[in-house]
C-alpha positions in Angstrom: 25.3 2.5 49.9 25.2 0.9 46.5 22.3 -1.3 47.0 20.5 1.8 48.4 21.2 3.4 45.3 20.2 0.3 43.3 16.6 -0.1 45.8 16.2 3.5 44.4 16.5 3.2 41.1 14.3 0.3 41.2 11.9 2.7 43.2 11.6 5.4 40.5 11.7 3.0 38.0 8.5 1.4 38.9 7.1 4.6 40.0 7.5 5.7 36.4 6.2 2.7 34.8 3.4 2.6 37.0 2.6 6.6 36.1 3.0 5.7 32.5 0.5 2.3 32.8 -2.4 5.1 34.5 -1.6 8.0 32.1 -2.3 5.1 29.0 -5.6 4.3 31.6 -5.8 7.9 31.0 -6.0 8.2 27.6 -8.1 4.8 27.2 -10.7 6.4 29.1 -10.7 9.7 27.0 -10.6 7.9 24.0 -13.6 5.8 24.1 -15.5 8.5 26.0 -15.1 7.7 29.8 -14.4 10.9 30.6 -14.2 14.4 28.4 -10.9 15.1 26.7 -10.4 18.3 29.0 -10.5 16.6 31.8 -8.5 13.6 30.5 -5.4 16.2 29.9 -5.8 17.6 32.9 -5.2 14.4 34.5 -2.2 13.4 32.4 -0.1 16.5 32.6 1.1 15.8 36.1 0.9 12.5 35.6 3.3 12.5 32.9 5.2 15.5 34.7 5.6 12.9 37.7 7.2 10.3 35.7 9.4 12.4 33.3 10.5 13.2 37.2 11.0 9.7 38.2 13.0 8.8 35.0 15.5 11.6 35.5 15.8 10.4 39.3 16.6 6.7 38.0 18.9 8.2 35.4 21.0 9.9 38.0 20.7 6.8 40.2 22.1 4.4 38.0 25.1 6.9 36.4 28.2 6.7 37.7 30.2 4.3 39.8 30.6 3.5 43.8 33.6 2.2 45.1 34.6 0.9 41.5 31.4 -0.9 40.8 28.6 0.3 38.5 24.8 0.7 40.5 23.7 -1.0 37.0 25.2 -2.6 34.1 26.0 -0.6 31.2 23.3 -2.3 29.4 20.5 -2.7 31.1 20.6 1.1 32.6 21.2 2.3 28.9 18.1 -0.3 27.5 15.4 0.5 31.2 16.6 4.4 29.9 15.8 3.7 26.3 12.7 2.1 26.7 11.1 4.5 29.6 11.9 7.6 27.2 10.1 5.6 24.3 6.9 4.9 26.1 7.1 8.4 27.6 7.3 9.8 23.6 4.7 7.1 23.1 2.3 8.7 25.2 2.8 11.8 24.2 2.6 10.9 20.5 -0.9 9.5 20.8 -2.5 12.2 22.7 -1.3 14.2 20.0 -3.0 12.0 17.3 -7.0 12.5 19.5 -6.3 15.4 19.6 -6.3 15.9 15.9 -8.9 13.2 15.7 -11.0 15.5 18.5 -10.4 18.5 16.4 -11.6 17.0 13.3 -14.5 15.1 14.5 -15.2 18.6 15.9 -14.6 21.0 12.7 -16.2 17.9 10.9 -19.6 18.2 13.3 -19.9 21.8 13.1 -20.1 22.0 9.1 -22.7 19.2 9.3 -24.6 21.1 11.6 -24.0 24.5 9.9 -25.3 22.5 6.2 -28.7 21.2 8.7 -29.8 24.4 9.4 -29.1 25.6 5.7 -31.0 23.1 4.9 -34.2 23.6 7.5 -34.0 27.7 6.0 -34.2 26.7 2.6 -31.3 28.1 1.2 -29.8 24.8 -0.4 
């Protein structure tokens, strides 16, 4: 039973790596303009939903002992943990930073616009 436990914690592990390597595909692709922004977060929300999922899976996996042996070292499970919550915040962190960078580009178009057509009805 332990190294069932252990084969799923590897499992979810990689699942949640592997979500987090195409949500940062993701976000690649809405940066440089592959694909809109919209659609872009519609893509990661259950992408990242999927491997917040699998890190609390692994987490419960690897807590605890079995027949007086750990599923993981103390360590390691505590240092996988730490880093798959980092690169999760990571993630989330620089979606946050396009979309101020959208909202500005945006906000920053539309009063360039809005000075053109003053300018074409001759009021500057």
């Amino acid at each position: 039973m332990l190294a069932l436990r252990r084969i799923l914690a590897v499992i979810c592990y990689l699942a949640m790596l592997a979500a987090d390597a195409a949500d940062v595909y993701i976000i690649y692709l809405s940066y440089s303009g592959g694909m809109t922004y919209e659609f872009g977060i519609l893509l990661f929300i259950p992408i990242f939903i999927f491997s917040y999922w699998m890190a609390t899976f692994f987490s419960q996996l690897i807590s605890g002992k079995q027949n007086g042996k750990r599923i993981f070292p103390r360590l390691l499970g505590r240092l996988m943990n730490f880093l798959g919550s980092l690169i999760s915040l990571a993630l989330i962190a620089f979606w946050g930073y396009i979309y101020y960078m959208m909202t500005k580009n945006a906000a920053g178009n539309e009063t360039d616009i809005a000075q053109t057509l003053r300018l074409l009805a001759g009021r500057e």
